[in-house]
LUMMARBA-474123 format. One line per 8 residues: number of its first residue (from 1); for each residue x, y, z of C-alpha. Coordinates in nm, 4 decimals. Example, Ala and Ser with C-alpha at 12.3 -4.5 7.8 and 13.67 -1.06 7.14 Angstrom:
1	1.2300,-0.4500,0.7800; 1.3670,-0.1060,0.7140
//
This chain:
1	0.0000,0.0000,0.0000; 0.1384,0.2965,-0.0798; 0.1812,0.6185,0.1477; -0.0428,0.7898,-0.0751; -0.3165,0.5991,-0.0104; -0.3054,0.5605,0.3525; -0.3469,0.9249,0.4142; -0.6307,0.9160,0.1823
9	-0.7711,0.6913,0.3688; -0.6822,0.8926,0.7003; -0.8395,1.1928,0.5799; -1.1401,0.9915,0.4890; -1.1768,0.8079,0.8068; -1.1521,1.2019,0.9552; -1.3882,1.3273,0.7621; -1.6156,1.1201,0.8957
17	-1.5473,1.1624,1.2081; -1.6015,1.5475,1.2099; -1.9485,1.4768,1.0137; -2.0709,1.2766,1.3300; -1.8890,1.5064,1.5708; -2.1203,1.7887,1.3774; -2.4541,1.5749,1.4359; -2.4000,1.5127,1.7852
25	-2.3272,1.1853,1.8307; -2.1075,1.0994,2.1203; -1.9180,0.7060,2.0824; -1.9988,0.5270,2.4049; -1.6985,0.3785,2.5746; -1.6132,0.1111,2.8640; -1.3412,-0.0158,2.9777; -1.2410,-0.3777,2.7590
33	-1.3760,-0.6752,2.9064; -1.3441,-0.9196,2.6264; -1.0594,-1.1937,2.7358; -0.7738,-1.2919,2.4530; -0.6040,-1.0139,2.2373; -0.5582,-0.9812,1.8297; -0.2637,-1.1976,1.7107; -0.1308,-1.1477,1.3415
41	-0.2128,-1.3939,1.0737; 0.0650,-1.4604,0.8302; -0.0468,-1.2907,0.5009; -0.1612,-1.0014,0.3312; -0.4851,-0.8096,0.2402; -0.6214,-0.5474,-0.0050; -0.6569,-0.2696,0.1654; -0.7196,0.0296,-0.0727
49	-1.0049,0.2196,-0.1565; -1.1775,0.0762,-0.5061; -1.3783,0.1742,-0.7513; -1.6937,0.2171,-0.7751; -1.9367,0.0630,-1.0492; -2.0238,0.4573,-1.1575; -1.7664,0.5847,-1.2874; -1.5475,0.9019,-1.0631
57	-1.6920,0.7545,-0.7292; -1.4720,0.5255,-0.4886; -1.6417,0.2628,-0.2238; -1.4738,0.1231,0.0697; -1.2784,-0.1969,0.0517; -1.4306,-0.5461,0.2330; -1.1222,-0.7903,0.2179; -1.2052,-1.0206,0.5001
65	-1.4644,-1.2296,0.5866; -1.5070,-1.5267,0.8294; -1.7180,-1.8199,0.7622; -1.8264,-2.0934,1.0468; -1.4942,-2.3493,1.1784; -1.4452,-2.6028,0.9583; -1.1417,-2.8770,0.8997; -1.0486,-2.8162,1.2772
73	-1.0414,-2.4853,1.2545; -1.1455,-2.2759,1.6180; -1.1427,-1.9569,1.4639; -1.3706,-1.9687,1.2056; -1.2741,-2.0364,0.8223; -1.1206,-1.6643,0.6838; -1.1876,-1.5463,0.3239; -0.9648,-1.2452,0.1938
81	-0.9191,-1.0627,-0.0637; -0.5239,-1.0881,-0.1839; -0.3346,-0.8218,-0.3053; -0.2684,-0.9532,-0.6483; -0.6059,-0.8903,-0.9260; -0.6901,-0.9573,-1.2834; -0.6406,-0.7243,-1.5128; -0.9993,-0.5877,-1.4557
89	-0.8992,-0.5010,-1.1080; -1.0511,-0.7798,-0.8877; -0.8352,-0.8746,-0.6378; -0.8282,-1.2395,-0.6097; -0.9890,-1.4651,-0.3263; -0.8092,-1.6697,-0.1161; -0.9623,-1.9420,0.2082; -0.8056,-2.0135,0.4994
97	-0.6329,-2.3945,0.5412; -0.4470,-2.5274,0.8141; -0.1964,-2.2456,0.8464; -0.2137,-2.1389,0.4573; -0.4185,-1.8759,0.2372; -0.5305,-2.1622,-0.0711; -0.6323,-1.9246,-0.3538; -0.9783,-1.9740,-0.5476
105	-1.1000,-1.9015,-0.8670; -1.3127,-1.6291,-0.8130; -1.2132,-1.2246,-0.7494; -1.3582,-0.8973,-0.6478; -1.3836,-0.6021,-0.4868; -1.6213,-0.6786,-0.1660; -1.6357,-1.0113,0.0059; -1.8674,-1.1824,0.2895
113	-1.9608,-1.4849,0.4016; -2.2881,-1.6372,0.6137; -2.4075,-1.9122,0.8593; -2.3929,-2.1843,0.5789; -2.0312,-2.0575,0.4768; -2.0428,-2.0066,0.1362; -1.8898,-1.6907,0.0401; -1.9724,-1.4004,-0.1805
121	-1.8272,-1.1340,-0.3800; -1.8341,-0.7594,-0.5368; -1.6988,-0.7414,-0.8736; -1.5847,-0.3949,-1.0039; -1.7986,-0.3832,-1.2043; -2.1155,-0.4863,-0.9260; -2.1787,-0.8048,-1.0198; -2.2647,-1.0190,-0.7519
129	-2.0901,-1.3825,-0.7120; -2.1547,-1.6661,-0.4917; -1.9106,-1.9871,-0.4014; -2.1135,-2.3200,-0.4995; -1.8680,-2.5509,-0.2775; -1.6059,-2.5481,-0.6285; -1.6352,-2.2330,-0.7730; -1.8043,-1.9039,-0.8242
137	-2.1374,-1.8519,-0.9587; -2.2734,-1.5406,-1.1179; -2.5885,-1.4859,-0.8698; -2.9661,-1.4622,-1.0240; -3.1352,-1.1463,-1.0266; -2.8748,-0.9117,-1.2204; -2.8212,-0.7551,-0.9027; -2.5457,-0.4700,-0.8716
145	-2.3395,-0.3531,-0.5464; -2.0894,-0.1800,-0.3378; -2.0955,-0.3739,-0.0520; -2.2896,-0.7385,0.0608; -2.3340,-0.8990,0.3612; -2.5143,-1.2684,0.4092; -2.6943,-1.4259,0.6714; -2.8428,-1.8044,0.7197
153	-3.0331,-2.0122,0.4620; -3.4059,-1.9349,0.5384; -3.7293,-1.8380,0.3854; -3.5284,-1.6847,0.0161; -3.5331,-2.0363,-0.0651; -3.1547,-2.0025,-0.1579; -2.9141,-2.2391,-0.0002; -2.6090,-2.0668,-0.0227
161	-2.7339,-1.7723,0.2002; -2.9488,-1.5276,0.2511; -2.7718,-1.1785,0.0816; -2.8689,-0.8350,0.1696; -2.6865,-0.5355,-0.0449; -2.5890,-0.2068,-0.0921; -2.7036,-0.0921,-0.4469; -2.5121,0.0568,-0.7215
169	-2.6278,0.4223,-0.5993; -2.3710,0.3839,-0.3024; -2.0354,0.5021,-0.2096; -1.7738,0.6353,0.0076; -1.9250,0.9570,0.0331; -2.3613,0.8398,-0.0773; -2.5740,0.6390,0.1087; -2.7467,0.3606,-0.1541
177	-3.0365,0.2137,-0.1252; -3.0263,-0.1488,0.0760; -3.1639,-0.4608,-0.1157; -3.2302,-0.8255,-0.0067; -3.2134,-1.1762,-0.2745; -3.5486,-1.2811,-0.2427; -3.7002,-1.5269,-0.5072; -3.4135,-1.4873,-0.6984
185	-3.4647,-1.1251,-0.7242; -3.3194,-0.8250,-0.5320; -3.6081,-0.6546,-0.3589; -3.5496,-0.2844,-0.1775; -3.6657,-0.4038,0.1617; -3.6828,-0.1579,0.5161; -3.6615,0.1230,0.2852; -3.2846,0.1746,0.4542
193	-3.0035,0.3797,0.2547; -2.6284,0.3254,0.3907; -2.2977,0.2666,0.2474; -2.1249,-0.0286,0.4759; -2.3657,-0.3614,0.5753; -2.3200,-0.6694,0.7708; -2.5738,-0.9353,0.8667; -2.5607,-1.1953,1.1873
201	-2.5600,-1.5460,1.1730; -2.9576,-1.4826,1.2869; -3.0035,-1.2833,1.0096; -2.9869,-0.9521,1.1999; -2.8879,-0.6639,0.9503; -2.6709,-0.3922,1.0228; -2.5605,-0.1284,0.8482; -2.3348,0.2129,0.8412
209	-2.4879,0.5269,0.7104; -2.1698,0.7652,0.4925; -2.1795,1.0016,0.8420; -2.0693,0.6684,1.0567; -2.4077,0.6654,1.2227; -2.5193,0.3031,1.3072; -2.8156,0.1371,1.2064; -2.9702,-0.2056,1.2568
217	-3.2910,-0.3596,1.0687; -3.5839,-0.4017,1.3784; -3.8478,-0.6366,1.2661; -4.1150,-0.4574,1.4474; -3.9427,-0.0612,1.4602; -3.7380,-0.0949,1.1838; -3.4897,0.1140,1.1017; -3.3380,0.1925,1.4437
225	-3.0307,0.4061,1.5344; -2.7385,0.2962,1.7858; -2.4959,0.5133,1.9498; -2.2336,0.5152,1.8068; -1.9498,0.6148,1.5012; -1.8188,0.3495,1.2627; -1.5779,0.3124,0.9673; -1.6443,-0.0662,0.9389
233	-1.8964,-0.3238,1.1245; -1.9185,-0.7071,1.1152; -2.1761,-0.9381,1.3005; -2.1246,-1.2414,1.4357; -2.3951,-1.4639,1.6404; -2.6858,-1.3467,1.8738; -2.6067,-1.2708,2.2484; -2.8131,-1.2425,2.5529
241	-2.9646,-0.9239,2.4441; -2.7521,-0.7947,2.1344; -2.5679,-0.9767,1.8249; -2.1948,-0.9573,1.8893; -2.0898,-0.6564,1.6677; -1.7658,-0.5414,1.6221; -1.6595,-0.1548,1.3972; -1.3708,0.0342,1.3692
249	-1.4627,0.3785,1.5374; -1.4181,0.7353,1.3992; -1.1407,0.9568,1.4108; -0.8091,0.8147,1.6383; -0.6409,0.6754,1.3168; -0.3053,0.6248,1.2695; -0.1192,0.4353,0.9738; -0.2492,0.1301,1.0402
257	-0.6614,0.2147,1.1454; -0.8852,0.3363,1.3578; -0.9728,0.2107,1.7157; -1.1542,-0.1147,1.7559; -1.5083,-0.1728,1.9704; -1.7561,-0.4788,2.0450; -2.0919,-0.4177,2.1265; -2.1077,-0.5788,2.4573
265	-2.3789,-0.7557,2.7288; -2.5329,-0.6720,2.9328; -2.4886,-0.2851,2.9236; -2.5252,-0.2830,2.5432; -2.2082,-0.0578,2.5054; -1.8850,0.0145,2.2643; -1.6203,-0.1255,2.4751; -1.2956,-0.0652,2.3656
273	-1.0751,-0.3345,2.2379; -0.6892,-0.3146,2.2238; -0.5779,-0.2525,1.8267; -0.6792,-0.1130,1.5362; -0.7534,-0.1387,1.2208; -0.9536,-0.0125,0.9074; -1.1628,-0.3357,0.8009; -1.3821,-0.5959,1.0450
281	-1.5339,-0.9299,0.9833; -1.6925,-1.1869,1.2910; -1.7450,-1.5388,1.2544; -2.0753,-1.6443,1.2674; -2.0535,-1.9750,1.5074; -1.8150,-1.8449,1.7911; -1.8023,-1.4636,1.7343; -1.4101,-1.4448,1.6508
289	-1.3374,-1.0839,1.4984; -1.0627,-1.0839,1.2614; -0.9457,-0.7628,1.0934; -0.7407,-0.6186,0.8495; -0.5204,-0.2816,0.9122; -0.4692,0.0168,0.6592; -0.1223,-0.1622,0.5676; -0.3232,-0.4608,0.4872
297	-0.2131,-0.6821,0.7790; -0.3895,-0.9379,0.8943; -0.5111,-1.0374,1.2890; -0.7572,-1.2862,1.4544; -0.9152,-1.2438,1.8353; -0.7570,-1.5137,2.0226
//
């Protein structure tokens, strides 16, 4: 990553900082409870801002995502985004084995994965992409996005996940409009507009509006606001009261991210987790955050 970049990305991650700062919204803090600490994972991560489907706009990376523990694996199964790419600009997927990064077919821009574990991706050009068990599949519904998240297998009838979107009309700097695969078609459902989303192993949605406010899909509410500032959110499995959700916070950042919070029982705070970084995925089974920094490095919750 060049140096270039990362203060682009600085001043970004400030920007949006002073845009919540202006609205009023105050991060809520505790002190860490959370046992273990974030150990680095050999390997390496995109971590640049990418292009946007419409041309002259940039969206926010989504290089890591964590699927359920498989082949002995305790802290979920990791899917990045490398830092080599096709000639189109799709950085190319790579799984987690063992202790090695096994590289796929497929390549994108944006990358999550749900309950079931199969993964999907963001092409540059919005396409939307989903693994089949041996290879990538060009999803139904001629869908286009800027950033995905997936929960469970349920009532879509789709058994490689349950997808919820960002639309085309999204970037760094606009809210676009949030879509969910249904029947093989994208449907605008909750009427919600953001730029970052993430969805539980439950199927909770969650989303990050361009000012860092915090949103999360209420079946009977719906759309309803959480304290709280974030460059970056993941959601893992359901807790007592809350899903376990992990962001990277506003303002604070240094070369290598911003500061890093879990939404925590039973006081349903941000409490402050040693590190940082600039991109956040959970696993779905046993809530293991793993993150990449601005430099593209790589760290699990242990």
């Amino acid at each position: 990553m060049t140096m270039t970049n990362c203060l682009w990305e600085k001043k970004r991650l400030l920007w949006q900082s002073r845009s919540v700062a202006a609205a009023g919204m105050v991060l809520l803090m505790a002190a860490a409870t959370a046992s273990g600490q974030f150990k680095r994972v050999p390997g390496t991560a995109q971590s640049n801002m990418v292009p946007c489907p419409v041309a002259g706009y940039t969206c926010y990376p989504q290089s890591i995502a964590v699927g359920p523990n498989a082949n002995g694996s305790t802290l979920g199964t990791a899917w990045v985004l490398g830092t080599g790419k096709t000639s189109a600009g799709d950085y190319y997927v790579y799984r987690r084995q063992g202790s090695s990064w096994v590289r796929t077919d497929g390549a994108g821009l944006q990358i999550a994965v749900g309950m079931d574990g199969y993964p999907w991706v963001i092409t540059h050009t919005g396409s939307i992409y989903y693994w089949n068990g041996s290879t990538f599949v060009l999803a139904p519904g001629n869908g286009c996005a800027t950033s995905i998240g997936v929960g469970p297998y349920g009532g879509n009838g789709f058994q490689y996940g349950n997808p919820w979107i960002i639309g085309c009309n999204g970037s760094s700097t606009t809210n676009g409009t949030v879509f969910q695969f249904w029947d093989s078609q994208w449907l605008p459902l909750g009427g919600g507009a953001a730029n970052r989303i993430a969805v539980s192993a439950a199927g909770a949605v969650w989303v990050i509006a361009v000012n860092g406010t915090i949103w999360y899909l209420d079946s009977i509410y719906g759309w309803t606001q959480i304290s709280g500032c974030a460059t970056s959110i993941g959601a893992g499995p359901p807790r007592t009261q809350w899903t376990d959700v992990w962001i990277t916070g506003c303002g604070d950042v240094n070369n290598q991210g911003a500061k890093i919070f879990q939404l925590q029982d039973p006081s349903g705070s941000w409490v402050r987790i040693p590190g940082v970084a600039s991109q956040v995925a959970v696993s779905p089974d046993q809530g293991v955050a793993w993150v990449v920094t601005l430099t593209g490095e790589i760290f699990a919750y242990e």
